[in-house]
RODOLO-225043 format. One record per residue: x, y, z of N, C-alpha, C, O in turn. Coordinates in Angstrom, 3 decimals, m for minus. Each point is the difference from the previous one (the first is absolute). Layout:
<atoms>
<<X, Y, Z>, <X, Y, Z>, <X, Y, Z>, <X, Y, Z>>;
...
</atoms>
This chain:
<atoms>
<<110.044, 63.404, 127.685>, <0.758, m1.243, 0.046>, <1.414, 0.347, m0.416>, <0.276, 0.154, m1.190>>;
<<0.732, m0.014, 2.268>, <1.168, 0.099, m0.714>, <1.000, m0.680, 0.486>, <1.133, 0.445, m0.187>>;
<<m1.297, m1.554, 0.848>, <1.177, m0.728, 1.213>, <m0.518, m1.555, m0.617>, <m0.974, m0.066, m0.750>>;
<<1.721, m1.114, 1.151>, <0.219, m1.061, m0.606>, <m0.835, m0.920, 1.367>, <m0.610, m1.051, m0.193>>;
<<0.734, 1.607, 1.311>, <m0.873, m0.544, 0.957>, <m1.330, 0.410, 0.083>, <m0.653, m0.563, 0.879>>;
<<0.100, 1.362, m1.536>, <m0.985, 0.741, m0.376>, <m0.789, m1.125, m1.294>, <m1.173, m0.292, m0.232>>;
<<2.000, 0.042, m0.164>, <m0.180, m0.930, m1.477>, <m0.473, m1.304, 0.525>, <m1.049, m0.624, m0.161>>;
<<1.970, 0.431, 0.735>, <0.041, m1.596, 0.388>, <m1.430, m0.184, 1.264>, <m0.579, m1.078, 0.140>>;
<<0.273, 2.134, 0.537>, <m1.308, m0.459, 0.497>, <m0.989, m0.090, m0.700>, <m0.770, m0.959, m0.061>>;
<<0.707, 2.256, m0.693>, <m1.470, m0.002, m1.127>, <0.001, m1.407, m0.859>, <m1.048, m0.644, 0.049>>;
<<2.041, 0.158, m0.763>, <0.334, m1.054, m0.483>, <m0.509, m1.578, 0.415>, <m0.637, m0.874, m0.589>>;
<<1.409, 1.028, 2.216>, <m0.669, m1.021, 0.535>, <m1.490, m0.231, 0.191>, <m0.524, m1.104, m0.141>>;
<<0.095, 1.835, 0.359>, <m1.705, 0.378, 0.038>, <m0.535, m0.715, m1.087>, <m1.048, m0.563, 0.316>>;
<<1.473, 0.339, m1.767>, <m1.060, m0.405, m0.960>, <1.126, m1.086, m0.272>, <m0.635, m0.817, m0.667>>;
<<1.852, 0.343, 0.774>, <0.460, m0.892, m0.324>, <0.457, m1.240, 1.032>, <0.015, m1.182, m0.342>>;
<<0.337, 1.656, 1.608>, <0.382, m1.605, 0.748>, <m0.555, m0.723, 0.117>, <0.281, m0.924, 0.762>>;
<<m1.795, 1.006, m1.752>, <m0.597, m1.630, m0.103>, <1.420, m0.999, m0.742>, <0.102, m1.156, 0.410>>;
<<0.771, 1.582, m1.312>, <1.085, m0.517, m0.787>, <0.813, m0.947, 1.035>, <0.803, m0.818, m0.447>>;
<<m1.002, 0.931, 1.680>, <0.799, m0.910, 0.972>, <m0.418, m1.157, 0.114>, <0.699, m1.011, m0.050>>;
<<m1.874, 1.062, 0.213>, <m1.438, m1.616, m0.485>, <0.690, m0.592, m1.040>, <0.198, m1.204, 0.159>>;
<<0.223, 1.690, m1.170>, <0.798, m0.750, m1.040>, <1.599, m0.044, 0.175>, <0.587, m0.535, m0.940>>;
<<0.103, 0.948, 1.854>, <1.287, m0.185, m0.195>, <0.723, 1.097, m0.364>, <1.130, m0.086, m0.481>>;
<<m1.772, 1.230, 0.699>, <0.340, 1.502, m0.653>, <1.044, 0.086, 1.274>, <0.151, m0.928, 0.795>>;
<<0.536, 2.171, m0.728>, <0.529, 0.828, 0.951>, <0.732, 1.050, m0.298>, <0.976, m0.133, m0.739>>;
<<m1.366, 1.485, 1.323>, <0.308, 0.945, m0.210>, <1.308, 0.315, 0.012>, <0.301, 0.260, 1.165>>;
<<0.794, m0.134, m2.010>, <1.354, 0.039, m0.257>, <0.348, 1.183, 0.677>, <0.766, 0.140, 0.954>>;
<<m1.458, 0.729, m1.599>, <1.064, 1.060, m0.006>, <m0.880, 1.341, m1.186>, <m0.519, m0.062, m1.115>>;
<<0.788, 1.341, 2.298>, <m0.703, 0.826, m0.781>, <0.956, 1.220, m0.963>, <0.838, 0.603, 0.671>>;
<<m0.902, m0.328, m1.761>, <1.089, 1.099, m1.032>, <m0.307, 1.212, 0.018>, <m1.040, 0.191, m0.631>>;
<<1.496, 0.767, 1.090>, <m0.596, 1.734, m0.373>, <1.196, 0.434, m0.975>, <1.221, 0.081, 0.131>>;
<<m1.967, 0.118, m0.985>, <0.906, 0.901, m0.817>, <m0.977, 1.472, m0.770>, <m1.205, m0.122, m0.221>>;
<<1.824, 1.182, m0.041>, <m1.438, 1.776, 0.054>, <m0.751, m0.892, m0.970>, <m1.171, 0.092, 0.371>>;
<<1.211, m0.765, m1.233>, <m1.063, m0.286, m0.962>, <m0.840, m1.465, m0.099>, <m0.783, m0.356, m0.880>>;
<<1.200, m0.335, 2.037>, <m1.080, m0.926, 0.310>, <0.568, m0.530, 1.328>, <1.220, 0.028, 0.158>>;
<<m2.144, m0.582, 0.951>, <m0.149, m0.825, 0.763>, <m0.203, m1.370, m0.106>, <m1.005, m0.030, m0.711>>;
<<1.355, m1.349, 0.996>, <m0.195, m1.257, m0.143>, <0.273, m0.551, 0.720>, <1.067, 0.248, 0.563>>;
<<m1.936, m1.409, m0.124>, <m0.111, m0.874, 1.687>, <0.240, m1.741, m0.799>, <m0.928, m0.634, m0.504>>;
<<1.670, 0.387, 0.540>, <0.447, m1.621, m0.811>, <m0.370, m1.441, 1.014>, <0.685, m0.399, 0.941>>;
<<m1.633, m0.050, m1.324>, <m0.580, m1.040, 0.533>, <0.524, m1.229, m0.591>, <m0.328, m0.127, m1.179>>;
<<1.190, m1.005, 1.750>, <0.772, m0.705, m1.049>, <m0.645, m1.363, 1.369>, <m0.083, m0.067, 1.226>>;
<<m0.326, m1.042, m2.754>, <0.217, m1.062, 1.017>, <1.462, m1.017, m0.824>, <0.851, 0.270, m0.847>>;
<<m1.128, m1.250, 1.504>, <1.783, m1.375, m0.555>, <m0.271, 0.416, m1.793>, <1.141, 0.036, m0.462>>;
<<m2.086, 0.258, m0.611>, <0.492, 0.048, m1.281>, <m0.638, 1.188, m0.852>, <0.424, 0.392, m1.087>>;
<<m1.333, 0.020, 1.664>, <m1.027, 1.205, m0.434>, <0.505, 1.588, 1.101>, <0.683, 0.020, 1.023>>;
<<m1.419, 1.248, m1.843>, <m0.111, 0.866, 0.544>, <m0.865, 0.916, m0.132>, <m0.432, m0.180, m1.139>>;
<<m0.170, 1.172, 1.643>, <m0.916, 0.683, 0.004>, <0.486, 1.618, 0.269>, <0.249, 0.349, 1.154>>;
<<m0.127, 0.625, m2.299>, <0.452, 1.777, 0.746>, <m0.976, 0.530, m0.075>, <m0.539, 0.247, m1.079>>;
<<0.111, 0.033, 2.098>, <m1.014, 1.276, m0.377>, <0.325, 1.626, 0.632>, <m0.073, 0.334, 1.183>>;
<<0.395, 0.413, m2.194>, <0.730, 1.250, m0.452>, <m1.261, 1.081, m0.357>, <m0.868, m0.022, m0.872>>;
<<1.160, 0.910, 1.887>, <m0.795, 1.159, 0.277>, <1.083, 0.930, m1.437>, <1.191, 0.262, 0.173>>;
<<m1.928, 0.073, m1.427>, <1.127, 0.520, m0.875>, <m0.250, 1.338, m0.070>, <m1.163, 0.346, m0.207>>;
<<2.165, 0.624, 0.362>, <m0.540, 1.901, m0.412>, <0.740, m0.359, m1.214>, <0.458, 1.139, m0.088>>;
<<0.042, m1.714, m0.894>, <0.162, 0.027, m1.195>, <m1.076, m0.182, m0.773>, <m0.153, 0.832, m0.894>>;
<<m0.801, m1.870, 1.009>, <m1.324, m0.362, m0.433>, <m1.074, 0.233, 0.871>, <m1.036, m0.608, m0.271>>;
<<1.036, 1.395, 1.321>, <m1.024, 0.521, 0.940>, <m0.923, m1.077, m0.112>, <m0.954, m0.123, m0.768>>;
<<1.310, m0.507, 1.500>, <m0.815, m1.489, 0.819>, <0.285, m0.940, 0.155>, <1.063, m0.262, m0.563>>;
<<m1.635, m0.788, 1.284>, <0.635, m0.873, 0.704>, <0.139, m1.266, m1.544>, <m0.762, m0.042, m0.965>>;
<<1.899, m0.779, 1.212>, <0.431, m1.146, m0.907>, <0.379, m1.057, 0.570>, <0.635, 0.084, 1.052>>;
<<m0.971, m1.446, m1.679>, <0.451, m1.191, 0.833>, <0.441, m0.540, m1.473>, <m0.487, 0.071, m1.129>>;
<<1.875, m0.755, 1.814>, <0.554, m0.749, m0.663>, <0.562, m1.462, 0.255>, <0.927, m0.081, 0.806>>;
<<m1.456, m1.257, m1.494>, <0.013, m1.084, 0.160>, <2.029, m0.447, 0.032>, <0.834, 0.266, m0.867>>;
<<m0.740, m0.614, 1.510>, <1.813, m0.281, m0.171>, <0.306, m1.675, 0.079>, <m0.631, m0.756, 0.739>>;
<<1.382, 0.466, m1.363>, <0.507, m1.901, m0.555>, <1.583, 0.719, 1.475>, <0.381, 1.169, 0.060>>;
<<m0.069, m1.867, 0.481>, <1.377, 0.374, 1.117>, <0.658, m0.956, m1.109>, <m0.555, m0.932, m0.581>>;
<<1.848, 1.381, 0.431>, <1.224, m0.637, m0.617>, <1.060, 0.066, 1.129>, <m0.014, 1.002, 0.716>>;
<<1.017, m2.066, m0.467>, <0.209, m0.468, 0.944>, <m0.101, 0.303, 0.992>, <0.991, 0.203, 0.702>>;
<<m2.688, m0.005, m0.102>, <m0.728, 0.345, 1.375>, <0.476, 1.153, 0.024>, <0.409, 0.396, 1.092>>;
<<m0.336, 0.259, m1.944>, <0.127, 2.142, 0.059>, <m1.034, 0.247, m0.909>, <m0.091, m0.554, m1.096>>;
<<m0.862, 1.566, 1.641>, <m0.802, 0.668, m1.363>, <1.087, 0.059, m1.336>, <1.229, m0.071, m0.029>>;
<<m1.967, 0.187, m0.760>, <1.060, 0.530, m1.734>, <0.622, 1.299, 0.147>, <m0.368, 0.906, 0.747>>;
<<1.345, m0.916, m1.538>, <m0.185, 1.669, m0.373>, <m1.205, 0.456, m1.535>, <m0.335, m0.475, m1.084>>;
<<0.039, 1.803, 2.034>, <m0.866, 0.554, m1.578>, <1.018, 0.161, m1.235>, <1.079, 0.568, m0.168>>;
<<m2.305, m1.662, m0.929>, <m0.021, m0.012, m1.232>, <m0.038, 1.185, m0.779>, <m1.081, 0.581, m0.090>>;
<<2.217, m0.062, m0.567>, <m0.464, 0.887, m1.111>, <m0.070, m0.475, m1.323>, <m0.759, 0.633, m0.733>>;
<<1.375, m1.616, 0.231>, <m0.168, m0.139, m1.237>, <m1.069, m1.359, 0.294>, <m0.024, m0.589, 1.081>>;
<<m0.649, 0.309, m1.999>, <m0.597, m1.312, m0.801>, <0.248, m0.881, m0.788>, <m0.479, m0.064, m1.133>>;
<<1.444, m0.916, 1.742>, <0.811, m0.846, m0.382>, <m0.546, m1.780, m0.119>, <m1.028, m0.333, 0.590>>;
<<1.740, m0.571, m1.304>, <m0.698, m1.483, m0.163>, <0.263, m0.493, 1.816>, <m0.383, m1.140, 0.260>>;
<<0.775, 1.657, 0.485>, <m0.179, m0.760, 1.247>, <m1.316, 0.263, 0.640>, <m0.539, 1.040, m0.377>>;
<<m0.071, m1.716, 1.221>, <m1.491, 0.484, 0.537>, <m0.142, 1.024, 0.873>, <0.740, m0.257, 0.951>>;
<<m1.101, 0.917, m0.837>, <m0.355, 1.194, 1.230>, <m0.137, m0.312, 1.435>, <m1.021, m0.604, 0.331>>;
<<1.778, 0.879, 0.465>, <m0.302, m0.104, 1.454>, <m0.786, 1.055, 0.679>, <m0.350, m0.109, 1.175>>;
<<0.080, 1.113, m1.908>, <m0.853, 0.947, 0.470>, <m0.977, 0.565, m0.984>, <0.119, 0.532, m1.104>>;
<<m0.800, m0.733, 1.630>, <m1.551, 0.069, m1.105>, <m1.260, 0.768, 1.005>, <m0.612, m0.510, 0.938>>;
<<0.490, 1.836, m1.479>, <m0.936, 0.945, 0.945>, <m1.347, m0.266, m0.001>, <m0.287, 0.290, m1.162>>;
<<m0.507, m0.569, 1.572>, <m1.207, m0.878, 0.732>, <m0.817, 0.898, m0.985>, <m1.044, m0.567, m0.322>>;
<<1.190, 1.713, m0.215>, <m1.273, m0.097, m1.084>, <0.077, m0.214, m1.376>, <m0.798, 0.567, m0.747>>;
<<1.968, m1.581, 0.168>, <0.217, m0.547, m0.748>, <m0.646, m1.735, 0.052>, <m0.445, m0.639, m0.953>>;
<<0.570, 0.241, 2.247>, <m0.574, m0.833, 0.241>, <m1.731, m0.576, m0.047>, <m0.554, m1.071, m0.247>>;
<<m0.022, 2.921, 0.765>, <m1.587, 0.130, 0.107>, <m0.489, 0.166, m1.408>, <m1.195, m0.044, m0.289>>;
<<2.283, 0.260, m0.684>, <m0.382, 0.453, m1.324>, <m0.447, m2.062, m0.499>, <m0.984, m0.662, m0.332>>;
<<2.552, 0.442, 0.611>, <m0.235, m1.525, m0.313>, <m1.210, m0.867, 0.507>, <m0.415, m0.888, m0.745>>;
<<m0.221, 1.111, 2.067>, <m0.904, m1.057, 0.618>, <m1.346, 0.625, 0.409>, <m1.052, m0.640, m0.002>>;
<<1.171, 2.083, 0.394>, <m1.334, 0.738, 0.415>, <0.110, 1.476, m0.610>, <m0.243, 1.032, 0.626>>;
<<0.726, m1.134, m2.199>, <m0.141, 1.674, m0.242>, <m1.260, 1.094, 0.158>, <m0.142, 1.212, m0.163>>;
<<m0.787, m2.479, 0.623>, <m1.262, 1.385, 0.255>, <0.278, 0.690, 1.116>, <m0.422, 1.125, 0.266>>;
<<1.453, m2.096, 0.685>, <0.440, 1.135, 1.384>, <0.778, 0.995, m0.431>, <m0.252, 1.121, 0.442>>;
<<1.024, m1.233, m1.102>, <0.474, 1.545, m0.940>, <m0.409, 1.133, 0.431>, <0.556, 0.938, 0.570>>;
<<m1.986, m1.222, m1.042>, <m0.530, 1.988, 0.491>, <m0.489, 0.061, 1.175>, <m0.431, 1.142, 0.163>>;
<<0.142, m2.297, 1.492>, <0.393, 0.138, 1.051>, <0.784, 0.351, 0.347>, <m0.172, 0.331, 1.173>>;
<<1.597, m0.065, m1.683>, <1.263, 0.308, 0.980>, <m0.300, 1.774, m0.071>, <m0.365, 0.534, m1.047>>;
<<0.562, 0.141, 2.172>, <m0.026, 1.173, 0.170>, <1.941, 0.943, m0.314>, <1.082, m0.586, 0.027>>;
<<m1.244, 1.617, m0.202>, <1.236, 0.549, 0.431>, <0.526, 1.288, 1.355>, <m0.455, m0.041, 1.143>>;
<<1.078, 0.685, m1.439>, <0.370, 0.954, 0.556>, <0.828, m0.311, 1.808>, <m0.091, m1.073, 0.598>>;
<<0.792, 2.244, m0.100>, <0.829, m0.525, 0.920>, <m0.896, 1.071, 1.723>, <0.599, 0.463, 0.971>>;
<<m1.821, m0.441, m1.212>, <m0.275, 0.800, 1.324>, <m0.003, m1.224, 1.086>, <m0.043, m1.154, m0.424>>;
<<0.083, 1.377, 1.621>, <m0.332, m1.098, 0.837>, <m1.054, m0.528, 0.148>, <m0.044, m1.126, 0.495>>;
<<m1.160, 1.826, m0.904>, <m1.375, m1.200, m0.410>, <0.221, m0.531, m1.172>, <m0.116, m1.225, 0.037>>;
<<0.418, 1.693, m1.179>, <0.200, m1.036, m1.232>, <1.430, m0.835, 0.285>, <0.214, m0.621, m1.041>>;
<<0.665, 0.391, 1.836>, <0.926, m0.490, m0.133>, <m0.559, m1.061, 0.787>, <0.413, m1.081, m0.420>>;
<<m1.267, 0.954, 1.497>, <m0.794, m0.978, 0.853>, <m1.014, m0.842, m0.690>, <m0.159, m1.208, 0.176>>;
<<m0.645, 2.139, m1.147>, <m0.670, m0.598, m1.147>, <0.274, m1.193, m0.397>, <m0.450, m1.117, 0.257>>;
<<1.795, 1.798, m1.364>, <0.840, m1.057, m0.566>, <0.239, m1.165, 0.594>, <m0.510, m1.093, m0.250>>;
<<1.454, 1.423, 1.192>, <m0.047, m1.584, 0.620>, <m0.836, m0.844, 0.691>, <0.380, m1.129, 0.311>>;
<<m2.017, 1.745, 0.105>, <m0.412, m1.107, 0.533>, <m0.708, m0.125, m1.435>, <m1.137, m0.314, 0.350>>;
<<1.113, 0.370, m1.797>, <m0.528, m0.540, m0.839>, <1.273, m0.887, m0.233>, <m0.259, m1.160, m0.320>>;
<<1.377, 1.437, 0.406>, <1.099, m1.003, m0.785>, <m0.609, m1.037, 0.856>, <m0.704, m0.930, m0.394>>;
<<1.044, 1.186, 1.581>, <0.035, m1.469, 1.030>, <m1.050, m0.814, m0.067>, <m0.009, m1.094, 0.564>>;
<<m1.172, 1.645, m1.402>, <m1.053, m1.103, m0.326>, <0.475, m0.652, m1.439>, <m0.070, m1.201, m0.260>>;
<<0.625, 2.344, m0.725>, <0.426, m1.113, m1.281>, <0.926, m0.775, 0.375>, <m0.050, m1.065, m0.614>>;
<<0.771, 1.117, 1.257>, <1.468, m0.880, 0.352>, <m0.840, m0.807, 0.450>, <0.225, m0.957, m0.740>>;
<<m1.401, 0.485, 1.718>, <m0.646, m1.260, 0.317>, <m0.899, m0.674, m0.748>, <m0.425, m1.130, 0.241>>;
<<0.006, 2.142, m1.561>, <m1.114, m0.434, m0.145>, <0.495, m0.729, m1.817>, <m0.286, m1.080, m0.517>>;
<<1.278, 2.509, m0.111>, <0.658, m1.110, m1.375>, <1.077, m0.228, 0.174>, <0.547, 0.535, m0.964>>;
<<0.633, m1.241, 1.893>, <1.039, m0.276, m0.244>, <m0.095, m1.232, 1.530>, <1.140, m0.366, 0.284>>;
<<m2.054, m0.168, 0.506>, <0.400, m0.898, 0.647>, <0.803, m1.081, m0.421>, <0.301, m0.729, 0.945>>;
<<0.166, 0.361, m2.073>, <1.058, m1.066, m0.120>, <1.219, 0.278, 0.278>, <0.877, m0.857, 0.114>>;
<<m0.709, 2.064, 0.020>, <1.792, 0.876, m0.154>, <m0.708, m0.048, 1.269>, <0.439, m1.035, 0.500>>;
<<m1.305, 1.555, 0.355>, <0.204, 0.023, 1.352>, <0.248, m1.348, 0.909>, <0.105, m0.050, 1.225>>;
<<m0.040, m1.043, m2.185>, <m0.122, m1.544, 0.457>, <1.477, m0.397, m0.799>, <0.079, m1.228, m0.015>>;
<<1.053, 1.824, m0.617>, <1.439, m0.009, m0.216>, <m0.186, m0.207, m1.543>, <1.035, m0.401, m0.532>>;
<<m2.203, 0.590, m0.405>, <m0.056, 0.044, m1.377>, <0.824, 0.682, m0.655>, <0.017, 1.129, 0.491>>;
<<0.521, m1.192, m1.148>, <0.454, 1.114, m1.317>, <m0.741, 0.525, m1.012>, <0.113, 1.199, m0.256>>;
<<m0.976, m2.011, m0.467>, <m0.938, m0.068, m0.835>, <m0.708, 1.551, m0.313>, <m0.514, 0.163, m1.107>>;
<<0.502, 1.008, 2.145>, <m0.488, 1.111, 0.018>, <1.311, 0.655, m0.995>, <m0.183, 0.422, m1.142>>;
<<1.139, m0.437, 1.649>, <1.213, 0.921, m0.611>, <0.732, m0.629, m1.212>, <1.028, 0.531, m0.422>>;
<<m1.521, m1.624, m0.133>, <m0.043, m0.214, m1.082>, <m1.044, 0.000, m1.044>, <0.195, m0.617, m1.048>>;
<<m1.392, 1.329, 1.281>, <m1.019, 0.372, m0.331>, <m0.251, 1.621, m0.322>, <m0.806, 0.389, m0.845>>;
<<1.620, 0.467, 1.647>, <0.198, 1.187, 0.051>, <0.661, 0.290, m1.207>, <m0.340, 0.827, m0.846>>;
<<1.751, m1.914, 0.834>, <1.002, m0.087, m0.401>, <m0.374, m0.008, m2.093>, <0.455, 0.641, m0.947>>;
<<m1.329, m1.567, 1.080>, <m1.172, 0.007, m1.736>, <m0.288, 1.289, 0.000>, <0.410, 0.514, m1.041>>;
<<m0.975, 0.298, 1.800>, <m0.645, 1.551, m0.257>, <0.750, 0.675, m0.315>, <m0.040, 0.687, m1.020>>;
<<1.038, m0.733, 1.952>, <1.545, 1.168, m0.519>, <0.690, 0.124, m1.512>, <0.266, 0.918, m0.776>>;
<<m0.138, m2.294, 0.802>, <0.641, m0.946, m1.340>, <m1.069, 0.630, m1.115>, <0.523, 0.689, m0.876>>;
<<m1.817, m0.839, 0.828>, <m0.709, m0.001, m0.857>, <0.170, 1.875, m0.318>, <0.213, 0.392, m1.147>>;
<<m0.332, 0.496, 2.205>, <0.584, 1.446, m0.310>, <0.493, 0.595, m0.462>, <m0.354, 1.038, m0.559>>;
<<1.999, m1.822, 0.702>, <1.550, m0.228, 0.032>, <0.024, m0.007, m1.880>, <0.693, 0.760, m0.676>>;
<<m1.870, m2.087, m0.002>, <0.021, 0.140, m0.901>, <m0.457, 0.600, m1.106>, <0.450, m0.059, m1.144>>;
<<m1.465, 0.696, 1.603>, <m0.286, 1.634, m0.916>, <0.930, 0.987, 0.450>, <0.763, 0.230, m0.939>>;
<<m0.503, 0.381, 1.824>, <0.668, 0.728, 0.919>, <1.643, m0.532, m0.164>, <0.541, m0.279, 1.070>>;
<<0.047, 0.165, m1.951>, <1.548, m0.483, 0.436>, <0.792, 0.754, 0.439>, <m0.117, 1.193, m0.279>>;
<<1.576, m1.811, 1.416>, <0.238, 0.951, 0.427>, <1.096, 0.690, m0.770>, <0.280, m0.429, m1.119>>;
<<0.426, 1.562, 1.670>, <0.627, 0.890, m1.062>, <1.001, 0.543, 1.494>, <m0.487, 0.217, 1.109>>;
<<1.782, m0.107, m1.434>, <0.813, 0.825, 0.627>, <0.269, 1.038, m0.985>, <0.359, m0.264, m1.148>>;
<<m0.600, 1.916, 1.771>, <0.851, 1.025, m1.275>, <1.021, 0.259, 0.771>, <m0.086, 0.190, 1.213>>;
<<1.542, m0.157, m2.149>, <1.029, 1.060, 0.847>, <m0.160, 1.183, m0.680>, <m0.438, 0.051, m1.149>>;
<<0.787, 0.950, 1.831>, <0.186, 1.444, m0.377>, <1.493, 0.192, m0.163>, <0.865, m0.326, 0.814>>;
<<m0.773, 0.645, m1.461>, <1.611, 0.883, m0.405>, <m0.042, 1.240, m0.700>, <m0.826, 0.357, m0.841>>;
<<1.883, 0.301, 1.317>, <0.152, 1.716, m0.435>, <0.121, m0.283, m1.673>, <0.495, m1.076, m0.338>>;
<<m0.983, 2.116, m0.810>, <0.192, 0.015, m0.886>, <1.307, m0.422, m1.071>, <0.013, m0.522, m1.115>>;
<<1.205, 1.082, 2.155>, <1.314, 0.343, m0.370>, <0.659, m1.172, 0.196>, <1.210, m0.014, m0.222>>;
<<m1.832, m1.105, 0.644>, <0.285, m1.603, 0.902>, <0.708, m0.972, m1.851>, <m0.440, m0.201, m1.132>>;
<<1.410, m0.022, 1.738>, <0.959, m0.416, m1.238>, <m0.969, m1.453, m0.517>, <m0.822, m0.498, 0.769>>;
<<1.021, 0.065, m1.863>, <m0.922, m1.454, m0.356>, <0.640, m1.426, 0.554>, <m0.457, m1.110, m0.272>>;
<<1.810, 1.423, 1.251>, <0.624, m0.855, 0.900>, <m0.674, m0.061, 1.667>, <m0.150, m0.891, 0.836>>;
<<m0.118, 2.253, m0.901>, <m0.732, 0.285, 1.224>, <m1.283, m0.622, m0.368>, <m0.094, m1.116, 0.512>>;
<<m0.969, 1.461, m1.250>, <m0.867, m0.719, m0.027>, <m0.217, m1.402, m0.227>, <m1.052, m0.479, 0.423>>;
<<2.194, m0.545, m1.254>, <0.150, m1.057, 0.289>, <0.346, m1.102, 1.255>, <m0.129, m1.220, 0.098>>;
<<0.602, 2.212, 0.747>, <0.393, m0.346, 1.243>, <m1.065, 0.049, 1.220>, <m0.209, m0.984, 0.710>>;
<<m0.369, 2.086, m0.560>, <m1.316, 0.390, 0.138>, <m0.879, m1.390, 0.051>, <m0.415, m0.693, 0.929>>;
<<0.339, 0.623, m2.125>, <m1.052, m1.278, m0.552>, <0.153, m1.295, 0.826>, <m0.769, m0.706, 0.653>>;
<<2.410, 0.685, m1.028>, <0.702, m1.448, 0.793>, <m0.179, m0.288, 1.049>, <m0.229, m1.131, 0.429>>;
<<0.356, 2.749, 0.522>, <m0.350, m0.154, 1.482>, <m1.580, m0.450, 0.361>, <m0.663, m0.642, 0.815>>;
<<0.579, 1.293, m1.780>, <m2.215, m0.532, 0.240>, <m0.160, m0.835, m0.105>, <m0.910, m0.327, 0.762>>;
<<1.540, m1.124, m1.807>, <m0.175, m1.173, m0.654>, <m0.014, m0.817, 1.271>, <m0.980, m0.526, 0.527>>;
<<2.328, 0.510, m0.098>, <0.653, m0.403, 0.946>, <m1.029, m0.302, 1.491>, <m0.391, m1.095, 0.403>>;
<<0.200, 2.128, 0.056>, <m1.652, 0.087, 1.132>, <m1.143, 0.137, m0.257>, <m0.859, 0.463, 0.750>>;
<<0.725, m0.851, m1.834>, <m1.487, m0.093, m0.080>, <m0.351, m1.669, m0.892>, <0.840, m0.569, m0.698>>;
<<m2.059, 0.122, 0.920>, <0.089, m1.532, m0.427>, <m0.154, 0.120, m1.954>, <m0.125, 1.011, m0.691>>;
<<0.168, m1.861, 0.449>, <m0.060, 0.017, m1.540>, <m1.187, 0.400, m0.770>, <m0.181, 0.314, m1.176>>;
<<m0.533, m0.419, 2.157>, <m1.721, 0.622, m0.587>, <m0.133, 1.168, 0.146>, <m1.184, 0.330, m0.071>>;
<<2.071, 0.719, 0.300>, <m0.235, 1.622, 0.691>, <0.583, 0.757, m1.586>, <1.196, m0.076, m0.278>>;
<<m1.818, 0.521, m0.318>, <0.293, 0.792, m1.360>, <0.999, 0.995, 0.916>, <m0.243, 0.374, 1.147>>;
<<1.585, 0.003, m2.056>, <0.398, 0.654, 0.463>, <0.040, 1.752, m0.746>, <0.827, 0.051, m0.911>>;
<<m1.291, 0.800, 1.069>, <0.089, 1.420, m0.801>, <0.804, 0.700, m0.075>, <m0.105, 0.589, 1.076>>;
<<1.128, m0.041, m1.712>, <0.412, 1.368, 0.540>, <m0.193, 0.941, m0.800>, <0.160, m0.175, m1.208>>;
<<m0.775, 2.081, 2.035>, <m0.108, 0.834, m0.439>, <1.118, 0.935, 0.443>, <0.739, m0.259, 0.950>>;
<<m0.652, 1.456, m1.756>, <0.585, 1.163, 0.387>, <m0.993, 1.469, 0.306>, <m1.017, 0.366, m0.589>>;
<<1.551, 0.100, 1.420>, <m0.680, 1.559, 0.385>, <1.523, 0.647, 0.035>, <1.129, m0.487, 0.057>>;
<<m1.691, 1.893, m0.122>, <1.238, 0.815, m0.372>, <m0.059, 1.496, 1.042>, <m0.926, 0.805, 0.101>>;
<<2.067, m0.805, 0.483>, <0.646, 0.340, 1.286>, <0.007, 1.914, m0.496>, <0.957, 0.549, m0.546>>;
<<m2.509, 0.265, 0.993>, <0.547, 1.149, m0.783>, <0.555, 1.193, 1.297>, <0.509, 1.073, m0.325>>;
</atoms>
């Protein structure tokens, strides 16, 4: 599998039931470390991303902000998530499917994968397939609940020899892009 039309057929195969609901296939992304076929209807979206970063296939539930998918979230911030990855969701409503989902990226397990997604997508999330939200704010509790054992942490690195203006500045720049909940760190390593 290495072409985006290649993607987008296998894709269609376990997913254009999504048109029955108002789905339609947007538009497919290649980039070397994942593939993704974006199924968007008028307020919802659906990616499902063949990943060689995580060697296997991933679906991710998407909220469209003004009728564009989101951009990906890196920090975890008080606004709600528009993208919330579908096994955050199975954790929330069917975590015994958990240890159903298979991995790996060969072309039988990548076929696997999706004709099992395309039965959870019908079988725990028909309300999002009927224009619900209710799924990705449900996901959205799982993350959160993570988020709060797990907090997040930006480190900067700076050279040893880094003046205590430099590292104040450093800091400032981090403060600045990242939301108020992101601990900010800085360490030094030393340049031998």
């Amino acid at each position: 599998m290495g072409n985006e039309k290649e993607w987008e057929s296998l894709v269609k195969r376990h997913f254009d039931f999504l048109r029955d609901f108002g789905f339609r296939l947007d538009h497919v992304d290649e980039k070397w470390w994942a593939t993704s076929a974006v199924y968007l209807s008028d307020l919802l979206g659906i990616e499902v991303t063949r990943s060689m970063e995580f060697g296997r296939v991933e679906l991710t539930l998407l909220r469209l902000v003004d009728a564009e998918p989101p951009e990906v979230e890196v920090w975890l911030s008080e606004h709600p998530l528009d993208r919330v990855l579908f096994d955050n969701v199975l954790e929330a409503r069917a975590p015994e499917q958990l240890r159903s989902l298979a991995s790996g990226i060969s072309d039988d397990e990548v076929e696997e994968q999706l004709r099992r997604y395309g039965e959870l997508v019908r079988t725990v999330i028909p309300d999002f397939l009927e224009g619900g939200d209710a799924a990705l704010a449900e996901g959205e509790v799982v993350i959160r609940k993570r988020a709060a054992t797990n907090p997040q942490e930006l480190t900067v690195w700076l050279p040893n020899d880094a003046s205590e203006a430099d590292e104040a500045n450093a800091r400032a720049k981090a403060e600045r892009t990242t939301p108020p909940e992101v601990r900010i760190v800085v360490r030094r390593y030393s340049r031998h």
